[in-house]
C-alpha positions in Angstrom: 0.0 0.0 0.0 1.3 3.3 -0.8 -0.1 6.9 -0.4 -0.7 8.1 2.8 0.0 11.6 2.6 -0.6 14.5 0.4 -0.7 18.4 1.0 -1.2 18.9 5.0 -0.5 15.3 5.9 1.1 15.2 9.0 4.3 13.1 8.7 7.0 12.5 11.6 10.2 11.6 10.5 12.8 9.9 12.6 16.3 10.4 12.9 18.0 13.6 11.5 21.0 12.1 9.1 21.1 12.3 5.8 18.2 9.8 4.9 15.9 11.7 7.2 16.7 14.8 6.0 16.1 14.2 2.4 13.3 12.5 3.2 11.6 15.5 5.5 13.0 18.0 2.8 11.4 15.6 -0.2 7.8 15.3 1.9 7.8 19.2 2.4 8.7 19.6 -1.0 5.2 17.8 -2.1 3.0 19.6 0.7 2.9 17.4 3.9 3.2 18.9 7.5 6.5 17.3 8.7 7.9 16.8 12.0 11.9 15.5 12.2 12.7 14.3 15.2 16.0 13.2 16.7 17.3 11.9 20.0 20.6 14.3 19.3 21.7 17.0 17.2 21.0 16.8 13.6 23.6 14.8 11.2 25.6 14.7 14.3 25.0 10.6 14.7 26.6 8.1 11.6 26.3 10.6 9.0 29.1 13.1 10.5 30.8 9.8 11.0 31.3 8.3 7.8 34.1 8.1 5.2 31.7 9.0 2.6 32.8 7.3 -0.2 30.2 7.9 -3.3 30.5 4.9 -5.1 28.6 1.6 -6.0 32.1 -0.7 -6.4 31.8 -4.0 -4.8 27.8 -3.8 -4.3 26.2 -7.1 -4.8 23.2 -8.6 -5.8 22.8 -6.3 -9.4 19.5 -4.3 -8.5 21.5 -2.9 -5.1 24.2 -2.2 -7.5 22.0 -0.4 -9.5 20.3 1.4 -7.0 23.6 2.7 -6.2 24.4 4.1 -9.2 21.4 5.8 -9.3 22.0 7.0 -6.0 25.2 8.6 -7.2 23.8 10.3 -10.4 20.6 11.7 -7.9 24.0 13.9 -6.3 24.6 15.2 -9.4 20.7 15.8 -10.2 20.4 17.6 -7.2 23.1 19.8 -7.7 21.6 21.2 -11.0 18.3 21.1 -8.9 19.9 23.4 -6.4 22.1 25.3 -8.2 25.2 24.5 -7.0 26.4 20.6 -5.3 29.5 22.1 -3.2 28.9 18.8 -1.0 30.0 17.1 -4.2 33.3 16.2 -4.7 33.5 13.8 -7.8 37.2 13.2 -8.4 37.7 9.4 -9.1 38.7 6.3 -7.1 42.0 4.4 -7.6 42.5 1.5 -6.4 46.1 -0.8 -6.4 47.7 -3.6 -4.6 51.4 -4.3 -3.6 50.5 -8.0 -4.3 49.6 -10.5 -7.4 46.9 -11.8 -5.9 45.3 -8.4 -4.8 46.1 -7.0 -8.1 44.0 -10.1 -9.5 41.1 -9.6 -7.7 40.7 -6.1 -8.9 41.4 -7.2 -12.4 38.3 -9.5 -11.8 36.1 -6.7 -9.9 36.7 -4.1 -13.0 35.7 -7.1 -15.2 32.4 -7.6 -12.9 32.2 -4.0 -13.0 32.0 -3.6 -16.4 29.7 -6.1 -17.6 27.3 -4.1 -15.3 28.6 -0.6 -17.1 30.0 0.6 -14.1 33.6 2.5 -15.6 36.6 1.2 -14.4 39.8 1.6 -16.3 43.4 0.6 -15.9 46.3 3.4 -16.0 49.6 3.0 -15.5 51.0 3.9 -12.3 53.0 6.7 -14.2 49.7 8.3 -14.6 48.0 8.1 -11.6 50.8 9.0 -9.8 51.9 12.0 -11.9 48.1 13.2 -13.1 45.7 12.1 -10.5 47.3 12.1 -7.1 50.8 13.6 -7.0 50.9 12.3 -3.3 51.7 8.9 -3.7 54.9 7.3 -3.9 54.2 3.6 -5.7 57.2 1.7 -7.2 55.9 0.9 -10.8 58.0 -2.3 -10.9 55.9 -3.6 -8.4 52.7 -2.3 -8.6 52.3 -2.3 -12.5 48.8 -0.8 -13.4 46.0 1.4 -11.2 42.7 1.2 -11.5 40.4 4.3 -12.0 36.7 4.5 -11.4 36.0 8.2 -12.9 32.7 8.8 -11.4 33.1 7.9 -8.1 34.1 10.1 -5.1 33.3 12.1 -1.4 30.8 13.6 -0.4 31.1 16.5 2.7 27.8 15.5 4.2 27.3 18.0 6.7 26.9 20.5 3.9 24.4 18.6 2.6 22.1 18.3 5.6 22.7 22.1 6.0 21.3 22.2 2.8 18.2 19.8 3.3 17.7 21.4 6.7 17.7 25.2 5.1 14.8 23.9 2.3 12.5 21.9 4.5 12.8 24.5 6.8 11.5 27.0 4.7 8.9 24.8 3.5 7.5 24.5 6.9 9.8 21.8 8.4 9.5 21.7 12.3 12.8 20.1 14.1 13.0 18.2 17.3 16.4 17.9 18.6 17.4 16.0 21.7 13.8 14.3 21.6 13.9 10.3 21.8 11.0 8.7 20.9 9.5 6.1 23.3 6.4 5.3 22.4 4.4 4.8 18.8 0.7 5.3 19.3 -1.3 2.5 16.9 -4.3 1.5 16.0 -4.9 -1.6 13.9 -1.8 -1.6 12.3 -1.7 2.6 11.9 0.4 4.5 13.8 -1.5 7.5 14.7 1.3 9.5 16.9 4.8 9.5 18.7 5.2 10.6 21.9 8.5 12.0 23.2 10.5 11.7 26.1 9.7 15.1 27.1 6.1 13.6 27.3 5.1 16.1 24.1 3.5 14.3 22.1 2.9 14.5 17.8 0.3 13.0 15.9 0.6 11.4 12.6 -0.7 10.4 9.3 2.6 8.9 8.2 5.8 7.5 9.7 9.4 7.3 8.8 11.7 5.7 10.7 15.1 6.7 9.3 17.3 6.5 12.8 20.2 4.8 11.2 21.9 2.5 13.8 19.0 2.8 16.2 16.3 2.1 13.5 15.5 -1.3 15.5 14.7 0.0 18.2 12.4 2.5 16.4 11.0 -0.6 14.9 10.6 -2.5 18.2 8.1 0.1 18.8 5.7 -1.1 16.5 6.0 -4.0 17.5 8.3 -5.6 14.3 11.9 -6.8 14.4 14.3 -5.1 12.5 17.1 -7.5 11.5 20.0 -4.9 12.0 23.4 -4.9 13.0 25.9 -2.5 14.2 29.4 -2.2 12.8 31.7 0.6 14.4 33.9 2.3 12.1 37.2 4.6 13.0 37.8 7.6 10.7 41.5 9.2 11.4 42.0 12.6 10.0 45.8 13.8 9.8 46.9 17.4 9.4 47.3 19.1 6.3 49.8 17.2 4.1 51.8 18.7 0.6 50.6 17.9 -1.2 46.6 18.2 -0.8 44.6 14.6 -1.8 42.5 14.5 -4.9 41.1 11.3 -5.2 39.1 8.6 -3.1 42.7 6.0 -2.9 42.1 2.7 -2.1 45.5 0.7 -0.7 45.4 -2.8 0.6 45.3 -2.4 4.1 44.0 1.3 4.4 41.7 4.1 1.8 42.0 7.7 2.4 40.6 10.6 1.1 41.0 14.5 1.0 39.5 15.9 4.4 38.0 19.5 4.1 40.7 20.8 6.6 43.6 20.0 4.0 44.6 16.7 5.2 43.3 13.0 4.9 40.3 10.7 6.3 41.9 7.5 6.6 39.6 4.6 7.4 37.9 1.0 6.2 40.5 -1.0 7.8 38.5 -3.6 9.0 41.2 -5.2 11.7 41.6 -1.6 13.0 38.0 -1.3 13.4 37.5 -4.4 15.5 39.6 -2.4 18.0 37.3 -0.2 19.2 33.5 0.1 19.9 30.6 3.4 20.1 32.0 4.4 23.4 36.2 4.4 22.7 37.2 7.9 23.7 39.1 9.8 21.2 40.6 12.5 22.7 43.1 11.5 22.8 42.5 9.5 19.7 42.7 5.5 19.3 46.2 3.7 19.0 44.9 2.4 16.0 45.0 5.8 14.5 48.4 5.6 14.6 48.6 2.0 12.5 46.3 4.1 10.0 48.9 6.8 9.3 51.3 4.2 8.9 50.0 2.2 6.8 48.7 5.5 4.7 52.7 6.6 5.0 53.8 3.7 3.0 52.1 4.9 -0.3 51.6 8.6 0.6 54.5 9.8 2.4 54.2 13.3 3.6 50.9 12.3 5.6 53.5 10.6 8.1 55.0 14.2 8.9 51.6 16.1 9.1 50.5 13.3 11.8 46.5 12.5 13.0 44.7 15.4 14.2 41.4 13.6 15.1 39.7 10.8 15.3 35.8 9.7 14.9 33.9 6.8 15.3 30.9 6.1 13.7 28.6 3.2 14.1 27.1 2.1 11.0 24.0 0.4 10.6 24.4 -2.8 8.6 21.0 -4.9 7.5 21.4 -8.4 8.1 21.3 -9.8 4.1 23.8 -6.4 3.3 21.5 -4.3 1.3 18.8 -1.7 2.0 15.8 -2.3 3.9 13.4 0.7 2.3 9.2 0.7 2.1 6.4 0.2 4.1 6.9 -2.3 7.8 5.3 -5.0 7.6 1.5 -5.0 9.3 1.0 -1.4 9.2 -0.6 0.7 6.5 0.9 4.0 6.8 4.8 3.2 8.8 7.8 3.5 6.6 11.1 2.5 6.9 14.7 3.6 5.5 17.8 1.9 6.8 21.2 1.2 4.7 24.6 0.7 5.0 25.1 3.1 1.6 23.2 5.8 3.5 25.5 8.8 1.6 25.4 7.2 -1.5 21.9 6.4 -1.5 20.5 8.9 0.6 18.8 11.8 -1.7 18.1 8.8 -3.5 16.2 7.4 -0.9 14.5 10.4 0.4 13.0 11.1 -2.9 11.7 8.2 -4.3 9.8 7.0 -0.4 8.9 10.8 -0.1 6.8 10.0 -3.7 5.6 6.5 -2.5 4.0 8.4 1.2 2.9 11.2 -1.2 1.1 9.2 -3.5 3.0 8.9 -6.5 3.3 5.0 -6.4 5.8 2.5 -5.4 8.8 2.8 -6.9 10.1 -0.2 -8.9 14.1 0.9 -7.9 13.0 0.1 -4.1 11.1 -3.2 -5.0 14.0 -5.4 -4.1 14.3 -4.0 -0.9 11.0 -3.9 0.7 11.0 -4.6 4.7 8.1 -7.4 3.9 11.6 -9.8 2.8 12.2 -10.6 6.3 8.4 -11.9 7.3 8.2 -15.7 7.8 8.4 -17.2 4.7 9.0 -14.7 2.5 12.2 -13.2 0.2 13.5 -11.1 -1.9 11.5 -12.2 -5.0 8.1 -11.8 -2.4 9.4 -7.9 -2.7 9.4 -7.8 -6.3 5.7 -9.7 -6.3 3.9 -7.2 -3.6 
């Protein structure tokens, strides 16, 4: 079922990140009275957490690859929507290995990737070095060839919330900061209201639960289990380095990217994850921050003198079959749901196309595959694609 807004709907909205944002921004956009809610500060949580990368390498099955793509081509679209994308930073990926059998398996990935039309092109390390990202330091003798993904790249997402924030605002967007929600008023399988911890309370003609990491619990309060899981991620930022990153670099035990401050975000080391957990102080920051910057040093040498300036840890939500879990919850005729692990990738994305589906417009076919009905008893991916 799909439709339950329209102009002067009221719609609450869960979790301020960027999926919530685009969503309240998208629902504004087409009329509806919306609410966002959050138990913090806005696109303080994951979102201001996150590496960032805009990219849809490596995603399996095909339709989430898909949707990924998609989701990176709606950053563009919004950019000529806006005016002006200065969240946008689309300068390529590169990606290399020290080792034959890591730089087979991203001779097979670009292969995958291009039978799906995803570009992905091999350069000599002459060129990427020289051209793309004067920074690095790569002995051509042993690393032989690159490979370079032209569309992909970062994304500074707390411009972009400031940006959805600014428009739904306008629009008529109320915000709730530092306002967990504890209870979901239903009734028969409509959710009717939230009410806060303050004891205020909202009512509703639509929900959207788009808390990210906490989106369980969110869930748990309508009474369906969420099958989510939470995967901690460390991002180290270094000083400025000479010179500046360009491109989204991808080593084999470390990627880094520029960082707005004139330095690098160094992160996805899975190993050096495992070392911490949400509540790891980091001031000062982690010991595994300083493994980062080595391992960074080994291919970009002048991040080694300009040293780690911060750290952040971000705890990323992570759906238990690894893809999106966007649409309507299961029992209920007017409670959404928006989870992923792509969130900044996918996000606008997201926000549009299940702002249309509350609106009115229809379900959209991109989102089919990833309906939350997957995970009733019985049921699959292919029961998405048949609802």
């Amino acid at each position: 079922m799909s439709g339950n807004g329209g102009a002067g709907a009221e719609v609450v909205v869960i979790g301020g990140g960027i999926v919530g944002t685009a969503t309240a921004y998208r629902l504004a956009e087409g009329g509806a009275r919306v609410t966002l809610v959050d138990a913090g500060e806005l696109g303080r949580g994951t979102s201001a957490s996150s590496f960032a990368w805009l990219n849809s390498a490596h995603k399996r099955p095909r339709a989430y690859h898909d949707l990924n793509v998609a989701g990176m081509a709606e950053h563009a679209a919004l950019g000529r929507e806006f005016g002006a994308a200065p969240w946008l930073h689309s300068v390529g990926g590169l990606s290399w290995s020290v080792t034959a059998a890591g730089q087979e398996g991203l001779r097979r990935d670009a292969a995958r990737q291009a039978g799906w039309g995803y570009r992905t092109e091999a350069i000599t390390t002459g060129r990427a070095t020289r051209e793309l990202e004067p920074g690095l330091a790569v002995d051509p003798t042993i690393v032989p060839e690159f490979w370079y993904a032209p569309d992909e790249g970062w994304v500074d997402v707390p411009t972009l919330i400031r940006h959805f924030l600014d428009r739904a605002t306008a629009l008529g967007t109320t915000i709730r900061t530092h306002e967990a929600v504890v209870t979901i008023e239903q009734t028969g399988g409509r959710a009717t209201g939230v009410r806060l911890a303050s004891g205020a309370t909202l009512a509703a003609d639509a929900l959207v639960n788009c808390a990210g990491p906490r989106a369980d619990e969110v869930a748990a309060l309508l009474g369906w289990s969420l099958p989510l899981d939470r995967q901690p991620g460390l991002l180290a930022i270094t000083g400025p380095t000479r010179p500046s990153g360009r491109c989204v670099c991808h080593a084999d035990a470390i990627t880094f990217r520029p960082d707005p401050g004139g330095g690098l975000v160094l992160a996805h080391a899975e190993d050096l994850d495992r070392t911490v957990s949400a509540d790891t102080p980091t001031d000062p920051p982690p010991a595994a921050c300083t493994e980062a910057l080595a391992r960074a040093a080994r291919s970009y040498p002048s991040v080694a003198a300009a040293g780690i300036a911060a750290a952040r840890i971000g705890v990323r939500p992570l759906p238990r079959d690894g893809v999106s879990i966007v649409g309507l919850i299961p029992g209920h005729t007017n409670a959404y749901v928006a989870v992923t692990h792509s969130g900044v990738t996918l996000g606008p994305l997201l926000g549009r196309l299940l702002a249309g589906e509350i609106m009115g417009a229809g379900e959209a076919a991109q989102l089919a595959p990833f309906c939350p009905a997957r995970f009733t008893a019985g049921a699959s991916r292919e029961s998405c694609r048949e609802s």
